[in-house]
Each structure stands twice: as structure tokens, then as C-alpha cells.
N, C-alpha and C positions, 0 to 999 in steps of 0.2 A: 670308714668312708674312703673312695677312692676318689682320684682326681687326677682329668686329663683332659689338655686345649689343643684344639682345633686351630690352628692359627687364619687359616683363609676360611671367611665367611663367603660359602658354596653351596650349591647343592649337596647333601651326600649321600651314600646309604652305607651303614655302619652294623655292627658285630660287637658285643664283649665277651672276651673270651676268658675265663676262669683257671688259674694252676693251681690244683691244691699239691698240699704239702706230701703226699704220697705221689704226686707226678701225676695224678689223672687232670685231664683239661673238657672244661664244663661250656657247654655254649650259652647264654642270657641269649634266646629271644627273643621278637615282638610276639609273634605268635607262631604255632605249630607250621601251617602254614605259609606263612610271611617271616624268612630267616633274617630280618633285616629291620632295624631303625632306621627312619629317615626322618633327614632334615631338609628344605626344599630351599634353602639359602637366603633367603627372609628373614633380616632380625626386626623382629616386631614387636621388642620392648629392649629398645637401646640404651646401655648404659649413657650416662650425660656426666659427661666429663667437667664440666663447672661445676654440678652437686658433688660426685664423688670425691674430688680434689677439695672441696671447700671446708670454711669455717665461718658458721652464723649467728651473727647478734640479733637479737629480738627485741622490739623497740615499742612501747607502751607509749605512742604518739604523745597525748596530753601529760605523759607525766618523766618526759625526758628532755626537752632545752628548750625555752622560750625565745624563740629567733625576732618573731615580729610582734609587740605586744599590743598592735592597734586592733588584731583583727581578736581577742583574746573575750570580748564583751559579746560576741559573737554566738559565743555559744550558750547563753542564757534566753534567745529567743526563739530557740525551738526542741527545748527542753519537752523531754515524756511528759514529765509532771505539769506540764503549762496543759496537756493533752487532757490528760488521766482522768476521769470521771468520778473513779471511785479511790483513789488514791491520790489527789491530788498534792501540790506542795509546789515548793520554790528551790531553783537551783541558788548554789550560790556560786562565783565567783571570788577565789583568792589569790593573794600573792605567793610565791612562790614558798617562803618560809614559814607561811600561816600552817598553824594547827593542823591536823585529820577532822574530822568533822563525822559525824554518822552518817551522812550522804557522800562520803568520799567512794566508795564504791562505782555510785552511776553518775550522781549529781551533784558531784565536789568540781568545780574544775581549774587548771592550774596554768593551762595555756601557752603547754608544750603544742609544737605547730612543726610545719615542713619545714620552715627558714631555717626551724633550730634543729635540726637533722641536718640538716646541711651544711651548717657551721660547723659540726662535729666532726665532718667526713673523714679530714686528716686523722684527728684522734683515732676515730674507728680503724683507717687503715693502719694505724701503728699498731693496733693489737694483735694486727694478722686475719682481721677476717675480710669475708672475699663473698658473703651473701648477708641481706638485711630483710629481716621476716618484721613487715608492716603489722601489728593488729588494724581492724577495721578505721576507714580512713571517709568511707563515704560518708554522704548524708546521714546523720540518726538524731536518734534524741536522749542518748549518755553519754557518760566519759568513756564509757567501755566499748560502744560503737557497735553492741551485736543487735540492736535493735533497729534495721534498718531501712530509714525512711525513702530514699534514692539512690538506688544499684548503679546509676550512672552519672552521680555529680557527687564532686571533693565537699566535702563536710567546709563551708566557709571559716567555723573556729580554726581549722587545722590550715588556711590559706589559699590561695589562689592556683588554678592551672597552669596558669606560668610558673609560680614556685614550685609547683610539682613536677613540672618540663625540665625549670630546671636541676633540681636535685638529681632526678634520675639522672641528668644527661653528663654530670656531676661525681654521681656515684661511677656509670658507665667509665667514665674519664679515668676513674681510679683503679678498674679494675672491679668494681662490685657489684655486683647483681642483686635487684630488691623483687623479692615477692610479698602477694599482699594476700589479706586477708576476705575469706569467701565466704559469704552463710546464706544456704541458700536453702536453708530449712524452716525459717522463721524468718517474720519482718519486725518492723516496728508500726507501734497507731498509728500514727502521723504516716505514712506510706499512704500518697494518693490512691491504691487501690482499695485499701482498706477502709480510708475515709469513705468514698463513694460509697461503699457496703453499708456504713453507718450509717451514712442518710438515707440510701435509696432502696434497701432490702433488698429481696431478688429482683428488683427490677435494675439491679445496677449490671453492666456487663460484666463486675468482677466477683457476682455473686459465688461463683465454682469454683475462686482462686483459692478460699476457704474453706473453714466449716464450722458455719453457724449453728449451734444448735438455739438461738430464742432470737428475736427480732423484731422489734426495736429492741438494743442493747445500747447499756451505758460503754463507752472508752475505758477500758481495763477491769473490765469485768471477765473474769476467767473462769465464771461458769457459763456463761452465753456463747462462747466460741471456744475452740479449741486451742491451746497457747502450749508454747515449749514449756512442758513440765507442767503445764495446768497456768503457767503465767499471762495474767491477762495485758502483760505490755510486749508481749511477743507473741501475734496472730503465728500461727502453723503456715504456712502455706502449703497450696495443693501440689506437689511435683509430677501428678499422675497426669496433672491438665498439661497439654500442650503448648496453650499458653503462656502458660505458666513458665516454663520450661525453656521454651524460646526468647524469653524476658530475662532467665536468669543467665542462660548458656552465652546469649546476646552481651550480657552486662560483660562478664568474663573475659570476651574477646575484646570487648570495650576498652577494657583497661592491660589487655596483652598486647591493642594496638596500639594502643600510648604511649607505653614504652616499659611495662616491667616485663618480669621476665617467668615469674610462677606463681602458683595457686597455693593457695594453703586451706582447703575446706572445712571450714567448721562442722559439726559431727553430722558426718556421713552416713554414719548407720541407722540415724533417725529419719533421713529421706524418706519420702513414701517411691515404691518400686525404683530404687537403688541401680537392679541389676539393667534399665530403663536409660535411666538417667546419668550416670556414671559414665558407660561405655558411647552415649552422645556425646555426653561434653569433653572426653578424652580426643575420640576421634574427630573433630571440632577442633578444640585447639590445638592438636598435634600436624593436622593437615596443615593450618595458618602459622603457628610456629614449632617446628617440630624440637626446638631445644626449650622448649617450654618447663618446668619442672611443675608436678601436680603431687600432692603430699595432703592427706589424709588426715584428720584427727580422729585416729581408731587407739586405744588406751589397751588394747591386749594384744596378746601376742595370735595372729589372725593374718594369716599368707592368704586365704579367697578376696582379699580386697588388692593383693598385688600381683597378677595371673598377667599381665601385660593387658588388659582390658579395662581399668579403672585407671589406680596410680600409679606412680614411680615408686614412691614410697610411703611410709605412714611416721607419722611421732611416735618412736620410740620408748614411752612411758613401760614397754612390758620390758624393755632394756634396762631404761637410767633408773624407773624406780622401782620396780619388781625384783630388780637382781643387783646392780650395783650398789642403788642406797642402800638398799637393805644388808648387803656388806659392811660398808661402810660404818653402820648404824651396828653393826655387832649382831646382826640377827639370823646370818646364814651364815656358817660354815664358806672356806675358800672350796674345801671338796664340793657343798650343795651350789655352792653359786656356779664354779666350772659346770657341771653339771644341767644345769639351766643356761646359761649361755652356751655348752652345747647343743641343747636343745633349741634354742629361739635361731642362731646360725643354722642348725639343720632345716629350719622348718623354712625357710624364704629361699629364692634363687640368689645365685650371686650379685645379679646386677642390681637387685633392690636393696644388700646390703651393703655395698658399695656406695648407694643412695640415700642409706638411712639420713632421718632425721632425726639424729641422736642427743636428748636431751634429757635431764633427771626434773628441775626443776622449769616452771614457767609463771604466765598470769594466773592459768588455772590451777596452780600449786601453791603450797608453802615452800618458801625459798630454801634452799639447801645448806645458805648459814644457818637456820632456824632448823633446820631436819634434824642438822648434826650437834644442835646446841652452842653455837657461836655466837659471838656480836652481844653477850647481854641481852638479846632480844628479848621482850617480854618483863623484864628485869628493870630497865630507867624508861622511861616514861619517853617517847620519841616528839621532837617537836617540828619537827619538819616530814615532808608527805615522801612517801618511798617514790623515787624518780623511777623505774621500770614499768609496773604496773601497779595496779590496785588490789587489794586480796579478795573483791568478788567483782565479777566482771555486769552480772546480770544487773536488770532492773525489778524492783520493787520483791526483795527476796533477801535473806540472811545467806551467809555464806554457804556458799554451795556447790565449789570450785571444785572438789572431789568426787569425779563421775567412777 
């Protein structure tokens, strides 16, 4: 591989020119035709110098610092399972040192909140980092928050819009940039549009947001509608509909006009017409904030999702766990793993690895003390709840973290 900069971003029209080692010299190029590469001096997927320079902590809202403990009861009155029809039950609410619980998953909750992100800010900036990747923050009905009931109101267990003013303006202050969490592939029951469905069959206006296959349907019934993974507490929604589309793409700016700063999409490759949807909502928030960062949860090593027309970047898992754990863990060879990290750097541009969102572990992982066999884990018996996240994010489903 060869490599040469351009220092003035210009117009150009350009030539490579070949030596080989007998002295002959080879011309590359575009076509027979056409002796010339050009570039029309347009960069149309800009490096973002806050991503590239930065370092990200990832913050599992409910199960990292209890700031305000009034609003913490909060979260037990609009619970899935208050919803659920055919899976019904009761959340519970604990204190901070209580047990795990089998509902600790969706419907444990521990009443971490914004106040208590904010209390922490110092801390965080002593570690060095300089971005905070929110999981879901809005309206739902779990701890895990991908089940979502209003794309444009704060979850009141997690606190008020004032507290969320202020944190960012807080974090801002220090230097930090927060992106949050986007899913706009599925909702939760409880989503007014979905209700409507409920009661009023196709006679509701948000009959198409869906896909019903029976009707009248029980609330979490996942053979009557179509649900993420067949889950009947996460309707599908339609991304083909327009409406549809304008609701989510709408939300997004909602909360870029707020005051964060990026997107982190929950899985993209499950959208219905992607190639639709994507290049909307990019050119959308890039016109309104053009240092916006938008960041993908694609789990392979997949450069068509970073062409400058979707994202900036994607999660890294075909990095941190495909090649490095794997290292780490004794399972490649240093020759097979250079090798693959050859390959994953040749397959992206530079500015999207620059951008990476580079990480081994997360919520939807086993944690990387546990990978590499640390901490006793598994071993003494834990009696307090892991403050990051929880080891399955979904509602009414056994662990299923490993896409």
C-alpha cells in the first residue's frame, strides 16, 4: 500500500505514476479515455476532530450513580410488565446494595438518574475522557430503555429537563461531548402509536406504522405483530412509511437541538430500506449540525455502511472482539491477528478510522475482566448489581446480548 496527502483541499485532476524496479514507468489510469483522477474539492465526509482526538466512557444510566433519589419510584409506573398482556408481572424497585434479582435485566431498578452523572463529571474528566455514550435515556418501560415509549420526552425515573440542561451544559463546560442513544427500529407497547393500533385496528391512523398480522391482539403477544426478534414487547416499526420516518428523523434533531452532540443507532442493519433512511437522516442532521458524530451498531467488519452517506463510524466489535480479544484470550497468533488488523484498516477510509468507535467490551457483551478470566467472576457469589450495565438489555427474553 502506498500513501500520499494532498495538503490543500481543491479542485484537482491527478495521475499515478508507477517505477518499477527495471526503470520502466507505468501510468494508473481512470480510463483509456479519461488520463486523469479527479477530485472537485468537496470533502463530503469530514473528518471530526472531537471523535478522532477523543476517549469514551459508556454509561448504563440506571445502574451508575444515584444523584436524586426522589424521582427513583418513578420508574415502577410505567413499567412493560404493568403493560404486558401475556406476560405480565411487577417491577421492583431496589436499593442500591440489594441483591440481582431475575428481573434485573429490564425490570430490576436501581435509580441511577442524570443528577448522578453529573456528580461524577469531575471524576470522569480525571480519567481522560472527552465523550459520554448515553444508553437510551427516553420514555420506556425497562431498565434497558430499548423499548421505547416517547422518542421525545426524558424517561422521568432518569430526571427532569432541567437536569438534563444541566448536565450537558456541565459536561460542555469540561470539555465533554455526550451522545445518546437511537433506536429506531423497534418501539415499546406502551408507545401511543401502538396503543392506538390496540384498540382501534386499521381504523387507527397508525395502522401502517406496523405489521399486524391478527387483530384484535393481546399486548405482548409476538405472534400477532411483528416484534424485534419475534419479541412481543418490541413492535417492529415501519421505516418504509414516511411517517414513520419523519417521527424518528424528527426525534433525532430533537435531541441534537438540545444540546448533545451524536447519535449512536441501535442496529441499523435491521431497518426496513436502510439505503432510504440512513442517507435522510445523515443529510438532516449534518445540514443542522454539521460536527454532529453518527456511529452505527454494525458488529462486522462492513465499510458499505461508511461510504460518506450513512455514518461517520460504526462499533468496532470486528476490531476489539474479532481480533484483539481474541489475541489477548490466546486464540490468534500475533502473525494472524496483524494480519486481520491489516485487513479491517485496509477495508475503511482513513477518516472513518480516525473516527472509530473502538471498543472490545459493552452492555451487549461479556465484560472483558470475565473474557480474560479475572475478578473471580463466576466464582463468589456477587451481592451488589454491576453499576455499568446489565448483562441483557432486552425485555421479556433470556440473555441474548451476542448478535
Amino acid at each position: 500500500m502506498w500513501r500520499a496527502e494532498v495538503p490543500l483541499v481543491e479542485p484537482i485532476e491527478y495521475y499515478i505514476l508507477l517505477n518499477s524496479t527495471d526503470g520502466e514507468r507505468f501510468a494508473v489510469l481512470n480510463t483509456s479515455e479519461n488520463p486523469f483522477f479527479t477530485f472537485d474539492g468537496v470533502d463530503r465526509f469530514p473528518q471530526l476532530e472531537w471523535v478522532s482526538n477523543g476517549i469514551t466512557y459508556q454509561i448504563f444510566p440506571d445502574r451508575f450513580n444515584d444523584g436524586n433519589r426522589s424521582n427513583n419510584v418513578l420508574a415502577l409506573d410505567h413499567d412493560e410488565l404493568l403493560l404486558n398482556q401475556v406476560n405480565p408481572g411487577k417491577p421492583i424497585l431496589s436499593d442500591w446494595s440489594d441483591p440481582i434479582t431475575p428481573l434485573h435485566c429490564c425490570h430490576q431498578y436501581f435509580g441511577g438518574d442524570i443528577a448522578g452523572i453529573t456528580e461524577k463529571l469531575d471524576y470522569l474528566r480525571s480519567l481522560g475522557i472527552t465523550i459520554i455514550y448515553l444508553n437510551p435515556i427516553t420514555l420506556s418501560g425497562s431498565a434497558h430503555g430499548y423499548d421505547t415509549y416517547d422518542y421525545y420526552r426524558l424517561d422521568p425515573k432518569f430526571g427532569t429537563e432541567e437536569e438534563l440542561r444541566e448536565f450537558l451544559d456541565e459536561a460542555h463546560r469540561r470539555g465533554i461531548r455526550v451522545i445518546f442513544d437511537f433506536v429506531p427500529n423497534h418501539c415499546g407497547i406502551g408507545n401511543p402509536a401502538f396503543l392506538d393500533v390496540w384498540k382501534n385496528g386499521n381504523g387507527s391512523p397508525y395502522w401502517d406504522w406496523f405489521f399486524i398480522k391478527q387483530w384484535p391482539f393481546k399486548l405482548g403477544d409476538g405472534n400477532a405483530y411483528v416484534g424485534w426478534w419475534g419479541i412481543g414487547s418490541l413492535p417492529k416499526l415501519n421505516t418504509a412509511n414516511p411517517e414513520v420516518r419523519e417521527y424518528l428523523i424528527g426525534a433525532a434533531l430533537h435531541w441534537l437541538d438540545f444540546g448533545f452532540d451524536g447519535i449512536r443507532v441501535d442496529v441499523p442493519n435491521e431497518i426496513l430500506k436502510p439505503g432510504e433512511f440512513f442517507p435522510e437522516l445523515r443529510e438532516r442532521v449534518k445540514e443542522r449540525h454539521p460536527e454532529a458524530y453518527l456511529v452505527g451498531e454494525i458488529w462486522t467488519l462492513s465499510p458499505e455502511w461508511v461510504q460518506g452517506d450513512r455514518f461517520d463510524s460504526l462499533m468496532n466489535y470486528a476490531l476489539g472482539r474479532d481480533i484483539l480479544l481474541n489475541y489477548a484470550k490466546g486464540l490468534l497468533s500475533g502473525e494472524a491477528a496483524m494480519k486481520m488488523m491489516g485487513r479491517y484498516y485496509a477495508s475503511y477510509g482513513e477518516n472513518v478510522v480516525v473516527m472509530g468507535f473502538n471498543l472490545i467490551s459493552s452492555h451487549d457483551t461479556s465484560r472483558i475482566l470475565t473474557d480474560l478470566g479475572g475478578g473471580s467472576l463466576g466464582i463468589h457469589r456477587r451481592t451488589s448489581p454491576s453499576r455499568g450495565s446489565s448483562s441483557c438489555r432486552r425485555s421479556s427474553i433470556p440473555s441474548r446480548e451476542r448478535r
